[in-house]
N, C-alpha and C positions, 0 to 999 in steps of 0.2 A: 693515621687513624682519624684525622679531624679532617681530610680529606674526603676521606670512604662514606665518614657520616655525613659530611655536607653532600656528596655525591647522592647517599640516600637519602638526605631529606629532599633534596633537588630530583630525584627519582620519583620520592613518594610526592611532590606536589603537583610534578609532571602530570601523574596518575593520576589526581584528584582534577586533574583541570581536565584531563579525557575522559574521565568518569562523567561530570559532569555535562561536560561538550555532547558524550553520548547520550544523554536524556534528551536533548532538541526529538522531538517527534517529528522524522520522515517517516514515511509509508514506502518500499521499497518496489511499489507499483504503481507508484506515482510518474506516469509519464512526461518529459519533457518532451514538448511538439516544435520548440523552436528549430529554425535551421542548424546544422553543427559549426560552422561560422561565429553563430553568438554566443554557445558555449566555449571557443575558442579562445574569442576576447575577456569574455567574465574569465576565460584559468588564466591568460596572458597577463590581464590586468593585475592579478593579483600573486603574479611569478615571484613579487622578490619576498611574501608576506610566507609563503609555502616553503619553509626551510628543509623540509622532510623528506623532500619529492625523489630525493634518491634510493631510500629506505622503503620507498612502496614496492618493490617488486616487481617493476613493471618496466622495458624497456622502450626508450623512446622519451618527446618532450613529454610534460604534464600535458601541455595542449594537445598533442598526438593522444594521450590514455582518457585524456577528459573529451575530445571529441565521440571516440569509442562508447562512452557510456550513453546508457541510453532513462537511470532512472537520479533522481534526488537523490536515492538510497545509495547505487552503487558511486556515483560522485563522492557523497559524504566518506562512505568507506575508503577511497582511497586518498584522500585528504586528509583524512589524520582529524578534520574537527576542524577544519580551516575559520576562520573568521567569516569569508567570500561565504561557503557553502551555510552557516549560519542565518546571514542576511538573505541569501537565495531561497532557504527553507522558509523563510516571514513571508516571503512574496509569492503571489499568485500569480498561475503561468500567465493568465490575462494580461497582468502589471509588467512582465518579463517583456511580453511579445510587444504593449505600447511601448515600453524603455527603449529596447533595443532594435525595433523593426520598426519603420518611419513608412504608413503607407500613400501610395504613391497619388496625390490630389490631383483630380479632371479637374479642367480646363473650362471656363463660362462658355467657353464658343463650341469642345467636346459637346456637355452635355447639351445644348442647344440644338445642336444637331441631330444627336440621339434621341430627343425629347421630340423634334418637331414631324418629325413624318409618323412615328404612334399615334402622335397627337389629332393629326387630320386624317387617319385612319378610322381614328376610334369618332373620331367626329362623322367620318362618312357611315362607321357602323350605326350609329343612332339613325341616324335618318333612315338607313336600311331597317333597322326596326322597325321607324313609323311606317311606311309602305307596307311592310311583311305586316302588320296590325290591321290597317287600312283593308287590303286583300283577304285576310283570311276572318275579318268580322263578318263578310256575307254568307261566311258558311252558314248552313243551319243548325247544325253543333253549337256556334255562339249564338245563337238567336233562339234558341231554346233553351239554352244552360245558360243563364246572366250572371253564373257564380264564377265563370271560364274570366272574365274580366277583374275580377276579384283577387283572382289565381294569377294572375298573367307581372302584375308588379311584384308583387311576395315573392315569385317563383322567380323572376329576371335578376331580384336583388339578391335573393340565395347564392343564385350561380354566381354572379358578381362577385358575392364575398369568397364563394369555396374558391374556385379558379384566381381571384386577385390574390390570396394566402397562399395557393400553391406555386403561383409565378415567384413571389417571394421568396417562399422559403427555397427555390431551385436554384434564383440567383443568387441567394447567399453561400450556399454550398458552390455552388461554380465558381464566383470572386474566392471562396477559401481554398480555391484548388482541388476540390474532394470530385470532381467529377471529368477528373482528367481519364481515368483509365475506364472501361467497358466495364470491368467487373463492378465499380465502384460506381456508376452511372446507374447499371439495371438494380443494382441493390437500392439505390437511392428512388429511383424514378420508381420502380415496383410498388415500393412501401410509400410511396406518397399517394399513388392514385388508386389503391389500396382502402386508405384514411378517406380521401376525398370519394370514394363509391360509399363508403359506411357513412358519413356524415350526408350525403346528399339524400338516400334511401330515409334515412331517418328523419333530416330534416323538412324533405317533398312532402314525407307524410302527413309531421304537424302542419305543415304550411297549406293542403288539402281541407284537413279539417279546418283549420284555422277560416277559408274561403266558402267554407260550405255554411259551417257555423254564421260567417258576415251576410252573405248573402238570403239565408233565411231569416235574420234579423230585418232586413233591407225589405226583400219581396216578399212574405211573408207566409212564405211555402218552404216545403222541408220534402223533399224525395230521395228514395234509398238508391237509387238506379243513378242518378247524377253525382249521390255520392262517392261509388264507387268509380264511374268513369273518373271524376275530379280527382280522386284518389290512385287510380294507375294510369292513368294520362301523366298527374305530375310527377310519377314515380320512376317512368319509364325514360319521360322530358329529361329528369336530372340524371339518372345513371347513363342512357346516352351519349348527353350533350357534355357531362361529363370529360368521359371516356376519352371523347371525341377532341376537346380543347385540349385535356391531359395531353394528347400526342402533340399535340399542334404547338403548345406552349415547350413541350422538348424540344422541340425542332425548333425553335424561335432560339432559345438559351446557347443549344450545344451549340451554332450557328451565329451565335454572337459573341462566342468565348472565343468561337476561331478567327473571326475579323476582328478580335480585342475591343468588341465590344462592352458597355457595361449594361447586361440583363435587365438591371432595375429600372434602367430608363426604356428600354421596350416592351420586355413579357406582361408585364402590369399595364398599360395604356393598351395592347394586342387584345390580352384577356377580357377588356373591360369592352372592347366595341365589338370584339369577334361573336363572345358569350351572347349577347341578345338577339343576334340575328340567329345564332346555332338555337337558342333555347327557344324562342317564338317560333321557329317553322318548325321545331321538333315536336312542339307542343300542338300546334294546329295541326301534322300532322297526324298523330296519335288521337287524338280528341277527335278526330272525324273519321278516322278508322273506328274505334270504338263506339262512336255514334252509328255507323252505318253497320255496325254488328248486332247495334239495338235492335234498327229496324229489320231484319233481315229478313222477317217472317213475312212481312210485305212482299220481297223477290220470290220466296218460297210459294208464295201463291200465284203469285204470277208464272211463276214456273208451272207449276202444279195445274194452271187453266192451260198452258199452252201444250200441254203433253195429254192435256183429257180427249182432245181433238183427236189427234191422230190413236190414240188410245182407244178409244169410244169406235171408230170406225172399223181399227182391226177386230178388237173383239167381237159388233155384233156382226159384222159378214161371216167371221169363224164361227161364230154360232148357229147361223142360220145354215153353211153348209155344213155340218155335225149335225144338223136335225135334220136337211132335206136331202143328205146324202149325197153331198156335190151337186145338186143344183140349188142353185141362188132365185128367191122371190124378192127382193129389196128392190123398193123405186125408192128415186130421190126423194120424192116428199117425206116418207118415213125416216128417211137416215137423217133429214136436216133437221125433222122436230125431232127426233132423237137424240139428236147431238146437244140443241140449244137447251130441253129438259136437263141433259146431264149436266150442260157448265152452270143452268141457274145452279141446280142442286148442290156444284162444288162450288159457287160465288156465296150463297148462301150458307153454307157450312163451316169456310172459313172465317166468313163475321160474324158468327154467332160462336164459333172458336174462339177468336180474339175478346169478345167482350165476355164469354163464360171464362175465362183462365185467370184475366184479370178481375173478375167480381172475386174469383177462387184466392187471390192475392191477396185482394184488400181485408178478405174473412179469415184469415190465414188458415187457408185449407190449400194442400197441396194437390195444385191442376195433375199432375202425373198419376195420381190414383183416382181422382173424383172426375173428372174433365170427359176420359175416353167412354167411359160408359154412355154417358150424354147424349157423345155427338153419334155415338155408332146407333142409339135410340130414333135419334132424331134424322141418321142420314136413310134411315129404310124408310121412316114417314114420309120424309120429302121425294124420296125417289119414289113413292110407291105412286103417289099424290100428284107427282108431277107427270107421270108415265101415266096413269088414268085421264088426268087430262088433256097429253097428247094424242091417247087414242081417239079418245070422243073430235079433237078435231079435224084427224085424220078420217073419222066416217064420214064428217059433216061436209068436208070437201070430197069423198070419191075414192080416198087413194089412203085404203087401210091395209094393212100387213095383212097376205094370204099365205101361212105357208104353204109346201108343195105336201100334199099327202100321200105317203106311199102304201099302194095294195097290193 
């Protein structure tokens, strides 16, 4: 009888010591990331502490059933409340993987090597900047936009920052092994350049106004037209050039994880000399496409004179035989002053165009309903005015339009 009760109090303190052991807070979704190797040694190590290990139901060593699991939780459960799994639940996987995983240190003369050809890369990218600078300041784009220089450091050291953060964060995930497999590369690489198109759009924009804002402080003019180019020049510059490293810096990574190289010493020094020369000639060109969209109404006119020519000449011979009934009265002296009347009349119309639209601007009245009336007023004045004064000097020399009269 004093058996049975020692048995149960020896029962009941059992109990009270797994009651309590079960209060430790695991979370039963708490993942172990380490190799199953180091959970091996942590159950090995503490083989002779684990008395129980035949009453779990499980066949096989503890190390066979402990490498199987895969959480804190399921560990705990089939340990009974171990002491090991205790101390394993205080510690963070962080503190597990420094304990037990010793990572593998380069070498002075490794990284030296790694380091030195980025290095004179990125050395040769700068100079490639100054040149690309050099060349594309004679545009006229910069020589009438002085806020384009303003924009050109702000907008190099953007890119610098996004693309240097993105080289990073790609070779930390490569050194942790996360971009071994395809699925796990596009997942990773998708949502990174992703981040870097939303941050670059946003950031070009303030860094736009930011240049327009200095530069009217500076020269001491303010135009909405610059501001707009400044503003999708550098917007188009960043998501771009972007884009464009984003690949470039994959291909440098995935390509250096295969020749066991370490990322950190190349994608960062690449991104950093590659980005200026990508982002300066994106930017010039863009800025001088958009500039020559400014002007364009300049080629429209020139277009527009060189098509009156031959225009002018079919119409009035088609007219003249629809009045004479197939035969023609036209000498050359009337068709020349009647050509040259008609281009004053269009050379005139379009510059009196261009500076009614923009007065229309600056009154904020919109040219698209005020402007056409105007010139359709003014283009029968001039033709009419200019056509009376061709006649008169086609009498004065001899050689004035007769049509053919029919009886």
């Amino acid at each position: 009888m004093a058996v049975t009760n020692n048995n149960e109090k020896k029962g009941g303190s059992v109990n009270n010591i797994n009651e309590k052991e079960k209060k430790v807070s695991i979370a039963s979704n708490t993942i172990i990331h380490e190799r199953p190797e180091i959970r091996i040694s942590v159950a090995l190590s503490q083989k002779s502490s684990l008395s129980h290990k035949n009453s779990i139901g499980h066949k096989g060593s503890l190390a066979d059933v402990y490498s199987k699991k895969s959480s804190l939780g399921d560990i705990y459960s089939i340990s009974g409340g171990a002491p090991v799994i205790r101390d394993l639940a205080r510690r963070s996987i962080v503190s597990i993987q420094s304990e037990k995983q010793k990572l593998e240190e380069e070498k002075w003369y490794q990284i030296l090597l790694q380091v030195s050809v980025p290095f004179f890369i990125a050395g040769i990218g700068t100079i490639g900047a100054g040149i690309v600078l050099d060349q594309v300041k004679r545009y006229n784009v910069f020589k009438e936009i002085k806020a384009l220089f303003v924009l050109i450091p702000a907008l190099l050291g953007l890119k610098g920052n996004l693309d240097m953060c993105l080289a990073s964060r790609l070779s930390t995930q490569a050194n942790l092994g996360n971009m071994e497999e395809k699925k796990n590369v596009i997942k990773i690489v998708s949502g990174n350049i992703l981040l870097v198109q939303v941050q670059a759009i946003v950031a070009s924009t303030i860094v736009s106004v930011f240049a327009v804002g200095a530069s009217a402080l500076v020269n001491g003019n303010f135009e909405w037209m610059h501001t707009l180019l400044l503003a999708t020049a550098s917007t188009l510059t960043a998501t771009m050039s972007c884009f464009i490293l984003d690949l470039v810096l994959v291909t440098i990574i995935t390509v250096s994880r295969k020749f066991k190289l370490n990322p950190d010493n190349i994608a960062t020094p690449m991104a950093a000399s590659i980005g200026d020369v990508v982002s300066l000639t994106t930017l010039s060109v863009w800025a001088r496409f958009l500039f020559s969209i400014h002007v364009l109404p300049a080629k429209s006119a020139r277009l527009l004179l060189l098509l009156s020519v031959p225009g002018h000449i079919v119409f009035v011979y088609l007219a003249d035989l629809i009045n004479s009934k197939g035969i023609s009265n036209i000498n050359p002296y009337f068709l020349a002053t009647y050509v040259t009347v008609a281009i004053l009349q269009i050379v005139l119309l379009l510059y009196l165009c261009h500076l009614l639209v923009h007065t229309m601007w600056r009154l904020r009245i919109d040219p698209d309903n005020s402007s056409i009336p105007y010139l359709t007023a003014l283009g029968d004045l001039l033709g009419s005015t200019f056509l009376l004064v061709g006649f008169f000097f086609l009498r004065s020399i001899g050689s004035e339009y007769t049509p053919v009269v029919n009886t």
